[in-house]
N, C-alpha and C positions, 0 to 999 in steps of 0.2 A: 189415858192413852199411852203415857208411856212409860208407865206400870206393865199395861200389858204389850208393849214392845220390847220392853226388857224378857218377861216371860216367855214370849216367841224366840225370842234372842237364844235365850237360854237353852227352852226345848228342843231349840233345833241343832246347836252347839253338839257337838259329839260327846260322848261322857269320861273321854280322858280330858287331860290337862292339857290346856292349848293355851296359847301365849295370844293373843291379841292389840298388834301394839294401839297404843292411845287410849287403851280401857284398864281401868285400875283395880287392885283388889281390893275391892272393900270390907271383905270378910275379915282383916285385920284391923277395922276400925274399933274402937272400944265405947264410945258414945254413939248414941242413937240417932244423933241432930249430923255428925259426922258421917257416918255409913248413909244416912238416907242424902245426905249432901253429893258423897262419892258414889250413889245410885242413882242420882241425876246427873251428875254429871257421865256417866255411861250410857246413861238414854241418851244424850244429848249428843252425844258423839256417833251414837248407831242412830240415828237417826241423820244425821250431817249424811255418816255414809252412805245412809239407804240411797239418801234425796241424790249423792252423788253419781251412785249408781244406777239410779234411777234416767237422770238427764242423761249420762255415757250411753244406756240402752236406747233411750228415746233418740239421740243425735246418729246411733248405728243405724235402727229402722228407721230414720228418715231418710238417712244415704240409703240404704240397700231401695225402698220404694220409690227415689229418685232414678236408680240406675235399673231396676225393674219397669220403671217406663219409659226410659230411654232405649232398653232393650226391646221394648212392644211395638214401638218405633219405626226402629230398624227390623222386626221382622214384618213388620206392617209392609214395609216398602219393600223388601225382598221376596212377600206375597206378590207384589205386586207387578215386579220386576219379570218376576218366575212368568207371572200369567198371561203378561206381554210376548215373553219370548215363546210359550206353548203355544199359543197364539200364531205367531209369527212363524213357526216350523210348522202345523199343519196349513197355514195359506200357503207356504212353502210346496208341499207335499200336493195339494190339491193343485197346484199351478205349475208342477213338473212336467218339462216339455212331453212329448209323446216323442221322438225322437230317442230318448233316454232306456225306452222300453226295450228290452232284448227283443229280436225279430223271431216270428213263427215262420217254423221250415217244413 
């Protein structure tokens, strides 16, 4: 698993040289117990980050689906409000004195 985490890591990395801090190069190691040592240890660290990045995305979509139903909410009740008041202007309209009516001459 994080053999092939590293490998995504990788492919997806641009193909110039980019600096990444907290990942080390290991291509400068000269033993093999070493480089596979310094290639865990860089899984391990993209992997911290994913998982961190991970809960930052998850704590964003839970704020926005919070305030996505607090807005449903409020247009719930501003339906509601609206419907009252159409309501209310044609009882209006239908109960307009006759009085109001311009006179026929």
């Amino acid at each position: 698993m994080k053999r092939q985490l590293l490998i995504l890591a990788l492919a997806v990395t641009p193909a110039a040289a980019q600096d990444i801090r907290g990942l080390e190069v290991c291509t400068a190691e000269k033993t093999m117990e070493r480089r596979t040592s310094c290639l865990q240890s860089n899984a391990e660290f993209l992997q911290q980050a994913l998982a961190k990045v991970s809960r930052e995305t998850r704590d964003r979509l839970n704020a926005a689906s919070r305030e996505m139903a607090t807005q449903k909410t409020e247009i719930g009740a501003l339906k509601a409000d609206l419907a009252k008041l159409q309501h209310e202007l044609l009882e209006l309209k239908k109960n307009k004195p006759e009085n109001n009516k311009p006179e026929k001459k």
